[in-house]
N, C-alpha and C positions, 0 to 999 in steps of 0.2 A: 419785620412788622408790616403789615398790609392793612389798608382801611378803608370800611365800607361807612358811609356817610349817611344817617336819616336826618328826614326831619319830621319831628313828631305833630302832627296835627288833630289830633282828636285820641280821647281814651280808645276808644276802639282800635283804629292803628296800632299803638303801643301796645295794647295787649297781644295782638295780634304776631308782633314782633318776638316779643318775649317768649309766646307760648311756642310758636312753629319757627322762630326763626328766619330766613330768605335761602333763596338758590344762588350758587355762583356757577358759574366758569370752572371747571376741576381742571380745564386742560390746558388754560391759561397762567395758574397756579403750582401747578404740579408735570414739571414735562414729560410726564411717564405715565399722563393721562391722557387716551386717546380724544378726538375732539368731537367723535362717534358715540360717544357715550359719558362726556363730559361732564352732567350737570351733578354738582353734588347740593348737601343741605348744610348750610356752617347757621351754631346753633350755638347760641349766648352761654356763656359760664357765669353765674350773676355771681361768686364769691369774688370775682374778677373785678368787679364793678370799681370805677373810681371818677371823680371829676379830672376833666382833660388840664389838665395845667397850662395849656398851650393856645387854647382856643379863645379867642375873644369874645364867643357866644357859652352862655354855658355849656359845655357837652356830657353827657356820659358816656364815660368808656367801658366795652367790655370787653376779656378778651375770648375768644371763640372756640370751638371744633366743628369736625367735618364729618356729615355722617355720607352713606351712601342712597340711592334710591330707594333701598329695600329698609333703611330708615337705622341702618348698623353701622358702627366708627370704623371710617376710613381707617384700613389698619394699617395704611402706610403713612400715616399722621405724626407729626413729632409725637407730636403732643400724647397722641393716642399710646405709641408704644412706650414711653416711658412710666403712661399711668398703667400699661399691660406686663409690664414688670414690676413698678408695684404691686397691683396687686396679686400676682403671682409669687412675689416673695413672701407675702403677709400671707398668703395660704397656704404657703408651705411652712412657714416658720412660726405665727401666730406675733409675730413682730414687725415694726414698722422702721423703715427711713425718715431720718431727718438730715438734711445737709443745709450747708453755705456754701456760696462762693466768695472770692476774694476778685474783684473787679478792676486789673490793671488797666491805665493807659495815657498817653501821653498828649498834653497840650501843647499845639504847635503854635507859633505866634511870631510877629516880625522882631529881628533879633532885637532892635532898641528896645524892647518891654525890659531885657536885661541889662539895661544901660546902669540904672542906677539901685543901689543895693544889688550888686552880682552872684549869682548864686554860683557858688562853689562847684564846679564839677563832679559830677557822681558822689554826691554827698548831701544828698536834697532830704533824704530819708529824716520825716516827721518837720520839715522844716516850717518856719512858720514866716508869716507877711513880717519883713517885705520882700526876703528873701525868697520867698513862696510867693511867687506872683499870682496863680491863680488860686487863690484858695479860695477867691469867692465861686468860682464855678464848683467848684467844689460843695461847697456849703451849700449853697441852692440847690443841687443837684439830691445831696442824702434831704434837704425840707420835703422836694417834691415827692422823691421817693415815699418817703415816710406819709405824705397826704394821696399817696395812691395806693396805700395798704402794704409796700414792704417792709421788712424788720429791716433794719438799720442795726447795727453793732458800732461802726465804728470809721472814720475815715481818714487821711492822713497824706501828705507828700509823701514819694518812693525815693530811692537812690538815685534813680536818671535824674540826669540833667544834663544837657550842654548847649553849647551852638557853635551855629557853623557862620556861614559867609551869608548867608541870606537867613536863616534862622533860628528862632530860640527853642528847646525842645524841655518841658517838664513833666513829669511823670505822676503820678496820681493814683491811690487805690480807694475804693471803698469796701467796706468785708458788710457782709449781709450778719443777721443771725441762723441761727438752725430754724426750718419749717420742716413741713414736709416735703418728700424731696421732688412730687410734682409743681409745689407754688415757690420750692428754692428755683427750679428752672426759668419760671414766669418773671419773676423776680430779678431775675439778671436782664432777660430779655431789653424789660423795663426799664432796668439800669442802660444799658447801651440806647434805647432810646430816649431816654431824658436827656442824657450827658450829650446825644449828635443835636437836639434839639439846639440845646444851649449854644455848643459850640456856633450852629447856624445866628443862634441869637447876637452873639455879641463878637463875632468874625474873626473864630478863630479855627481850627482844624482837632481836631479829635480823632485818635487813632488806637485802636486796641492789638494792634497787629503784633506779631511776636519779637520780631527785631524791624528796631529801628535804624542803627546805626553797627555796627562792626567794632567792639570793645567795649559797646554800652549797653547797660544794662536792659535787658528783653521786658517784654510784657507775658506775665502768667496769667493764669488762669485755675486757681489752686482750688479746689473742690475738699470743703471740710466732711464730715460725716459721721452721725452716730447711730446706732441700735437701740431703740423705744421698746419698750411694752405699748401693753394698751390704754396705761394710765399715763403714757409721756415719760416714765423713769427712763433716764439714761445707764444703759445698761454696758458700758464701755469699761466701767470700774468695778471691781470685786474683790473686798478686802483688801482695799487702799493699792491696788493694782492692776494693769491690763488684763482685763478679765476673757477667759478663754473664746467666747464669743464674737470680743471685737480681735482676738490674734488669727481666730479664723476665716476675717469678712476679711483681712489685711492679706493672709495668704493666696487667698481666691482674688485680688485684686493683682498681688505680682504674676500670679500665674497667667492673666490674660491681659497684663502690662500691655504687650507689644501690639497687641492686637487694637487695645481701648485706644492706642496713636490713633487711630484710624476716624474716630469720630472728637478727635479731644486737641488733634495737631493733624488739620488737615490742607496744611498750603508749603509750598517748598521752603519758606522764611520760616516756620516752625523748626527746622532742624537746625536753623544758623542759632536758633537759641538753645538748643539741647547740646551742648557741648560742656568738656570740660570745664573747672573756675569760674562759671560763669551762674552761681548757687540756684541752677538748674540740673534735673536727675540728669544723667548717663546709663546708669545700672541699675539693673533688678534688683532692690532691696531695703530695709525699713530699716528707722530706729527713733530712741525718742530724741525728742530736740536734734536732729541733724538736720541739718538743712543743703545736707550731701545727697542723701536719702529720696527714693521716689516714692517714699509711705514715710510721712515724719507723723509720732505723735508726740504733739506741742502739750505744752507744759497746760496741767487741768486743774489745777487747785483741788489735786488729791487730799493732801493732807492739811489737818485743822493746823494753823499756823497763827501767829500774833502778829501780823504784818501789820495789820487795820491797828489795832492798836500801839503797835512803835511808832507809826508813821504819825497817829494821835495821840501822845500821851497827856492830854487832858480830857478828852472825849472819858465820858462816864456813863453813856450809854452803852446798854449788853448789843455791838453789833452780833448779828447773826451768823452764822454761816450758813454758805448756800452752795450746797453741792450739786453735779448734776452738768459740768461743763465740759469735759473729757471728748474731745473728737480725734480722729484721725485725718492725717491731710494728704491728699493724693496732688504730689504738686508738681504733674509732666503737663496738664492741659494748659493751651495759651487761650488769646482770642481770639482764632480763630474757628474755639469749637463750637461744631453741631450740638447747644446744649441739651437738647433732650434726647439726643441719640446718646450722647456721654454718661449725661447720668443713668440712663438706661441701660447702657451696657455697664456701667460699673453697678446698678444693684443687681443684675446677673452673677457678676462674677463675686459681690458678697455673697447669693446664696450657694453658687459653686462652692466656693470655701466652707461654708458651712456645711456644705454637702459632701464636702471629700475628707475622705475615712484619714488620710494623716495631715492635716491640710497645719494641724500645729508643730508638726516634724519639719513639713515645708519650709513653716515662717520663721524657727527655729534655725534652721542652718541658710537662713537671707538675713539674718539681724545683724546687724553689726552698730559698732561705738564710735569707731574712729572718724575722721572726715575724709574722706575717699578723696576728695581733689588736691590732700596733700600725701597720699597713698595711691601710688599708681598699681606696685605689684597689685592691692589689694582687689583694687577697680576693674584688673585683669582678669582676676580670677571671677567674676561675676557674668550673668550675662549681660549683654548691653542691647539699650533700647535700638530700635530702629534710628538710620540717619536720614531716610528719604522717604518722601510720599512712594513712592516706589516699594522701598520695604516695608513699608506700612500699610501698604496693600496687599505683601504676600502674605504679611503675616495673617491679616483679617481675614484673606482665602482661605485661609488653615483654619479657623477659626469661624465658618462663616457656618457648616453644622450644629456649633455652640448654639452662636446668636440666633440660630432658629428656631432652636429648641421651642414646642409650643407656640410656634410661628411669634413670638414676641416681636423678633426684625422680621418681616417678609423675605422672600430670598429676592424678589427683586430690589429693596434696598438695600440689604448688603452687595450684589451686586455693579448696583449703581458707586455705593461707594466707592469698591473696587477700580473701577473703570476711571471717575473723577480722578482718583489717588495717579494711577499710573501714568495719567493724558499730559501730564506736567513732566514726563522724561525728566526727573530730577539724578536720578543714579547718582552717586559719588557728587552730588552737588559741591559738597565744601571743598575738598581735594581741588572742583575744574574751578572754582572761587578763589582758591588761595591767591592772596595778595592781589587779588585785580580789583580793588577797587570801586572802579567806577563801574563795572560788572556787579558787582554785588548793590552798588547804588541804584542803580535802574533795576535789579530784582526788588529792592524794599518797595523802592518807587510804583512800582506796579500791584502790591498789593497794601500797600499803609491803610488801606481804604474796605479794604475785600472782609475782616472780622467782623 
């Protein structure tokens, strides 16, 4: 997040604002911006609009885009090429994206916060005060969201937990609901800036990074997803089943798996999380409810069920039912991803899928039931994700014809990613890792901060 500051002194100013926007700096902003031809136009989004939560004067916020001199969207803009795959799929398909994200991360604090009511070691998952020490950052955090225009779903303590010699480490998610899947981006954004705010606020450290710790449990970044019409049905279920359309947004997803690391896991601590046992993917493939899986789809309230009323059996009202909740969850990305390069490149690879003539034969022989991290033959016979920024940039090179397709990425930012990925010489990280320790401490150590 970046921000440019007015202050409003006559109707005329503000309009003025609103209609044309200001100039910045492009090369300031963007390093792949000469400083010869720098100036660009960043130009208000008003569905954006929100009261600053943060400011002691009233503020409004809005958040922005960049157009160029000739008055056209910078088209190496996050922002830009995610709504440029949007709307490229809705043209091709007559269908829309709606996604969530699920927003890990961990509050760090001096160990005495866990002095009294001791939270249990990796065993924090839904826990509650006082056990749950911060749940008031927590709490505040989905208010403010929800008063600056995001959907809220739901929020909760995670599994992490522990401490060390100097301190206490608790873990945290909030899940977003479905939007569309350019204000799902915005929306996270938001999230990580409210939650560093806070952290500032009441002095404590806030980290979304993917591993923290070597045995403990990583921070994700799980990207939910479904397939709309033009009236908002969810079209994920057909005759109380995965309906052919979301098996084929799911096959076009494994098939450019290795490549989507590339903007979804992109710092060397990404891959201490992608390991074995650790209910992060490994291998290319889907199924429902497994949480082995690097395409789960979680349980939808398919079928009309009497739960609402066992759980009530005095309730004498007709509840409803409300179908329409069926997503698919993509759960390789941490925080350290490029969010709207990520979702971008994955509603590419849904209209791939949908575009490729057996893309249901594909998904068909990657489905599997079992829990692969208690099946190794199995796990073997699969492909396996990338281990390193390094391989996660060959694969994106193979791959970088794809993301051009219709310049959606420019070739100079897949490029640039390219180049980022490999500058980190991670090759065989975990292997030159094994057992050192304090080698792996001083790699978290350096980026806890970098998501």
């Amino acid at each position: 997040m970046k921000t440019l500051n007015f202050v409003v002194t006559s109707r005329a100013y503000l309009e003025s604002i609103l209609s044309t926007g200001e100039r910045v700096d492009g090369s300031s902003l963007f390093s792949y911006i000469d400083a010869s031809t720098s100036d660009l136009y960043v130009i208000p989004r008003f569905k954006t609009a929100f009261v600053n939560p943060f400011s002691e004067v009233p503020t409004i916020n809005l958040l922005c885009s960049f157009y160029t001199k000739e008055g056209q969207p910078l088209a190496s803009a996050p922002e830009n090429i995610l709504r440029t795959a949007s709307r490229r799929f809705t043209k091709a398909t007559g269908l829309k994206i709606k996604a969530l994200g699920e927003l890990e991360y961990y509050i760090i604090a001096d160990k005495d916060v866990n002095k009294d009511y001791p939270a249990q070691d990796q065993k924090g998952y839904h826990a509650s005060t006082p056990f749950a020490k911060f749940e008031f950052i927590r709490t505040e955090a989905i208010r403010l969201l929800a008063k600056c225009g995001a959907k809220i779903k739901y929020a909760h303590s995670e599994v992490g937990n522990f401490t060390t010699d100097e301190k206490y480490y608790e873990q945290h998610e909030i899940e977003f609901n479905a939007v569309d899947v350019d204000e799902a981006a915005d929306h996270l954004v938001l999230g990580k800036w409210i939650l560093r705010n806070l952290a500032y606020k009441y002095g404590v450290d806030i980290s979304f990074a993917p591993k923290i710790s070597v045995g403990k449990a990583g921070s994700g970044l799980h990207i939910h997803y479904m397939i709309v019409d033009e009236q908002d049905n969810n079209l994920m279920i057909e005759n109380d089943k995965l309906s052919e359309i979301a098996i084929k947004t799911i096959a076009g997803i494994l098939d450019k798996a290795k490549a989507l690391t590339a903007f979804g896991n992109t710092i060397p601590t990404s891959y201490l999380r992608l390991v074995p046992h650790q209910e992060a993917p490994t291998n290319i493939c889907w199924g429902e409810s497994n949480r082995s899986a690097l395409v789960r789809i979680p349980l939808g309230w398919i079928l009309k069920t009497e739960m609402i009323k066992n759980a009530n059996p005095y309730e004498i009202a007709n509840v409803p039912y409300i179908p329409g909740k069926q997503t698919a969850e993509f759960r390789v990305p941490d925080g350290s991803a490029d969010i709207y390069h990520l979702l971008a490149g994955m509603v590419m690879a849904m209209q791939h899928g949908i575009e490729l003539p057996n893309s249901l034969e594909v998904a068909e022989s990657l489905r599997i039931e079992e829990n692969l991290f208690a099946n190794d033959a199995l796990a073997e016979n699969l492909k396996h994700l990338p281990t390193s920024c390094a391989e996660s940039a060959d694969e994106l090179e193979k791959e970088i014809d794809f993301f051009n397709t219709d310049n959606v990425f420019p070739l100079g930012t897949l490029e640039r990613f390219v180049k980022i990925l490999r500058s980190y010489n991670d090759n065989n990280l975990s292997e030159k890792l094994f057992q050192k320790h304090d080698e792996i401490k001083e790699l978290v150590n350096k980026y806890v901060h970098y998501a």
